[in-house]
N, C-alpha and C positions, 0 to 999 in steps of 0.2 A: 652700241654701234653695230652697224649692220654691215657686213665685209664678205667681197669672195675671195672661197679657200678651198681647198680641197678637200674631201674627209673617204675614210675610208670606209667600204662596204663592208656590212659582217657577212660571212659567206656560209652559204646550208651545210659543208663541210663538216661546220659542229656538231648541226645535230643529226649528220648520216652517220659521223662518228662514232655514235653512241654505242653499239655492242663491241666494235672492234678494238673498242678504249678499255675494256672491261675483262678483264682472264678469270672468267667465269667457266665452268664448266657445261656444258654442253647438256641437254635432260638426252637419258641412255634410251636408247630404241628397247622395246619390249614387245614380243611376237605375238606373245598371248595378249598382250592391250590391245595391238594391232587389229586384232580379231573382233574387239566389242563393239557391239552394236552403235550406231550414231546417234548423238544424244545431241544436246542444244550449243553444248561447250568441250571443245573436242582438244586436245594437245597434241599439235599436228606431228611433233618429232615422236611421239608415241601410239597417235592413232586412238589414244584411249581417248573416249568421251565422258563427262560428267554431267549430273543433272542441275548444278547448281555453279555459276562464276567462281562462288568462294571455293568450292572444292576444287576447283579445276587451279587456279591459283594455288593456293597448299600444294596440291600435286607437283607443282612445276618450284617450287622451295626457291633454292639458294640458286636456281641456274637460268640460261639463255632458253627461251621456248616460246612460240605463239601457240594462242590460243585462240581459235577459228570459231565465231558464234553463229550459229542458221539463222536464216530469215525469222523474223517475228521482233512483236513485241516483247521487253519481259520487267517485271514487277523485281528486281536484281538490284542489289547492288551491293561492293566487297571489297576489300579492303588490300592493298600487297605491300608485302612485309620486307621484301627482302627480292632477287634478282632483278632479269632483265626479262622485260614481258609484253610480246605485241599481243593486241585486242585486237583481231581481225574479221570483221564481216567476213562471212562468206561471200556475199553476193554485195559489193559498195551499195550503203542506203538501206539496206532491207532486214539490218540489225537495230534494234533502239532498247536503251534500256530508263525506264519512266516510272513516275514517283515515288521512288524512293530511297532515301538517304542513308549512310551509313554512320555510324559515329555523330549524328544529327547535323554532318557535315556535305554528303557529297554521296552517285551515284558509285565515283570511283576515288576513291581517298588512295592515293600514292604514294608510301614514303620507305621502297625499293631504291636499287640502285638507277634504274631507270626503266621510262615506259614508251610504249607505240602506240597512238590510235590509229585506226584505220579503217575510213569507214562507217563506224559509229555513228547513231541519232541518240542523244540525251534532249530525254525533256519532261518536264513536271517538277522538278526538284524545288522545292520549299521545306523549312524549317525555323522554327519558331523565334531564331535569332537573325533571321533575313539573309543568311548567306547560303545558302543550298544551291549547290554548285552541280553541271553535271559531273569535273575532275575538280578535285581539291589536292595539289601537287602539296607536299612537306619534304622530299627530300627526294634527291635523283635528278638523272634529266628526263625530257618530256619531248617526246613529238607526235605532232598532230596532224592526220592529216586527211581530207576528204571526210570530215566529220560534220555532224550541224547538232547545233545549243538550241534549243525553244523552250520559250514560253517556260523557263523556271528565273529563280532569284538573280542567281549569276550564271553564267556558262564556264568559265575557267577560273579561278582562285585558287594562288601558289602562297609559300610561305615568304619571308625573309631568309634569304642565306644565297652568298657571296657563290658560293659554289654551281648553281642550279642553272640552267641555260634551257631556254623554252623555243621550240619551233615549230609555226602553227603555219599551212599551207591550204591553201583551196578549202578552208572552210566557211559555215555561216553562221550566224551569231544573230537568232531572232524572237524577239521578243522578252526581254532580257534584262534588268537592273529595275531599284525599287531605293527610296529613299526612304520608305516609310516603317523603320526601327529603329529599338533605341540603341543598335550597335555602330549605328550610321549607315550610308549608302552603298549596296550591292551595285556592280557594274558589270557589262557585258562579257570583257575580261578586267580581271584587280590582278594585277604581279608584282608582287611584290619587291624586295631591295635585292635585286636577283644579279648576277652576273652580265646576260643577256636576252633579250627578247626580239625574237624574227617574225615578223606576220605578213604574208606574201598572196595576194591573190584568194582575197577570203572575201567576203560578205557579209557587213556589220547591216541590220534595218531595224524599225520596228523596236524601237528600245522604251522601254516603262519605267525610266527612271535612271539616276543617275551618270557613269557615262560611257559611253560604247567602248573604249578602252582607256583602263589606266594604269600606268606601271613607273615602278619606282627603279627599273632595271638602269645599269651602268652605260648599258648601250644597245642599241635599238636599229631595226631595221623595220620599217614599216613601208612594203613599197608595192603599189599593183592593184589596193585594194577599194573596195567602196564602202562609203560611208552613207547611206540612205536615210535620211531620218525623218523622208517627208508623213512618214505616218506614226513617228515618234508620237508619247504623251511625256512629258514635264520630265524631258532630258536634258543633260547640260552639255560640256564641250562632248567632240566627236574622239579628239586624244586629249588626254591629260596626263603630263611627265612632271607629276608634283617635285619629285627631287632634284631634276636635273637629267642630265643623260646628254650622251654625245650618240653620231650614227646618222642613220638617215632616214627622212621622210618622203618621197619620193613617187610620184605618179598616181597617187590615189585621186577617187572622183568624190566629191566632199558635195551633199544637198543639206541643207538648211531647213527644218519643220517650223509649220506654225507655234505647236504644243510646246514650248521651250519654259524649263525652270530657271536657266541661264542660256541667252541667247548672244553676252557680250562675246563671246570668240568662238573659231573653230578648235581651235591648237592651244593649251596653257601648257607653259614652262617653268618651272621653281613655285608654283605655287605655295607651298609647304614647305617644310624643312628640306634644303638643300643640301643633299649627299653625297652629289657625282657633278664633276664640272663638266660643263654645257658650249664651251667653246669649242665652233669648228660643226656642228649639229648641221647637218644640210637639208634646207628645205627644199623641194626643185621642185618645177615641174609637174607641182599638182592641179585639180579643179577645184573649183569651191563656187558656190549658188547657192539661193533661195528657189525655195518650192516654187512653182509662177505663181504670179499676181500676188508677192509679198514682198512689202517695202520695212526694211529695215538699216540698222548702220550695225555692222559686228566687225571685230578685225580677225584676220585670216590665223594670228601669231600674238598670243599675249604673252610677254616675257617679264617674269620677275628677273632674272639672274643678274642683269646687264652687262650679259656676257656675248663675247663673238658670234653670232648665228648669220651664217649664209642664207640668204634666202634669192632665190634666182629662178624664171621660168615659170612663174607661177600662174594661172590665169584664172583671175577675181571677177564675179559678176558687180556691177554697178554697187555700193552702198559696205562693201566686204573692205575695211582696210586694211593692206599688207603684214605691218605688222606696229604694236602698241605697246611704250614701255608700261609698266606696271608695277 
């Protein structure tokens, strides 16, 4: 049954949170660092630069520190073990780090107490198990921000654990998922059975497979964003919340591609094994279409659960139905 309710917002708090939550020690200024020459991967509380991510990483160990990358391409990728660590373009956009994977998993494999993107272009990542990520999150929290995914397997892939809370803002996510391994289907972002998940004012287009976002998280903010998939190939839904989840969906602009492997919905709910209850989940206020001069029937909201969802506001082009139990 379909009911309005109220629900509440997750708010960015959590994930501005994240150093301040953390009595990590601070990396010590050092005068003689201070003085080294400027290299690709710099650690701005020390001034020393490094010729290599992973060194620069190691350097900054068990503590609070960004690390500032110059402009360019780089052939990188590294792994952090342990603190809290912003990845900072120097200049937003003009940092990218491309094909190639670490632990035959990821550009930037995570599994510190937490991370900061900022900035950032990941793209090329492939790996012979189809999941090559440009960040593969295992432990910590995560924020994302003003970064962009291309043209590899997946763009984000986190682990399972109750603990982890993910917040991804103003980025873009292009070119991106692949169904075609035998581990199953890579997606633009996969989150796993996570705490939380925020995704505000990004840009999902251009996806090669499976689905633009999918997250097993307990609660969800997904509000502000667009979902493009007019020039998708053999994509399926635009969200997919296989376990459930409460939270809100919220003012995103939804287009609808030709090239579809599944074209019955935009939105699935409980798909798969249900792990977080789903009542109170607010749908509002979003858009949803087909590309022009494409006539089809899909529904806006396929729900396994058969649980409470608000849905209110929403504005469906001809052929789009509200919503469909399942």
């Amino acid at each position: 049954m379909i009911a309005a309710m109220n629900s509440q917002r997750l708010t960015s708090a959590v994930a501005l949170a994240l150093c301040a939550a953390l009595a990590l020690p601070a990396a010590s200024p050092d005068a003689a660092a201070a003085q080294t020459a400027a290299s690709a991967f710099t650690v701005v509380e020390t001034g020393k630069g490094y010729g290599s991510l992973q060194d620069a990483i190691d350097a900054v160990g068990n503590t609070r520190a960004t690390i500032r990358i110059a402009p360019g391409t780089y052939r990188e990728c590294a792994v952090q073990e342990q603190g809290v660590i912003v990845y900072e373009a120097a200049e937003p956009g003009s940092a990218t780090l491309a094909g190639r994977a670490c632990e035959d998993k990821a550009a930037l494999v995570l599994r510190g107490t937490g991370a900061e993107i900022r900035g950032l272009g990941f793209t090329g990542i492939n790996v012979d198990d189809g999941n090559g990520a440009g960040i593969r999150l295992e432990a910590g929290m995560l924020n994302v921000a003003y970064a962009r995914f291309t043209n590899s397997q997946q763009g984000i892939l986190t682990a399972a654990d109750p603990s982890i809370r993910v917040y991804i803002l103003r980025s873009t996510f292009s070119g991106l998922g692949t169904c075609e391994n035998d581990a199953g289907c890579a997606h633009s972002i996969y989150i796993g059975d996570i705490a939380s998940l925020t995704v505000r004012e990004s840009r999902f287009e251009r996806g090669t497979g499976g689905h633009y976002l999918k997250a097993r998280a307990a609660e969800v903010a997904i509000e502000n964003n667009s979902f493009d998939d007019a020039n998708g190939r053999t994509t399926n839904y635009m969200i997919d919340l296989p376990a459930g989840s409460r939270g809100r969906i919220a003012d995103n602009w939804f287009v609808q591609g030709r090239d579809k492997e599944n074209y019955s919905a935009f939105i699935a709910l409980g798909a798969e094994d249900i792990l977080h209850p789903s009542a109170g989940l607010l749908i509002e206020n979003n858009e949803a279409r087909f590309v022009p001069g494409l006539s089809r029937q899909s529904a806006f909201l396929a729900d396994w659960t058969g649980e409470r969802v608000v849905m209110q506001g929403n504005r469906l082009a001809e052929g789009i139905t509200q919503f469909e139990r399942r």
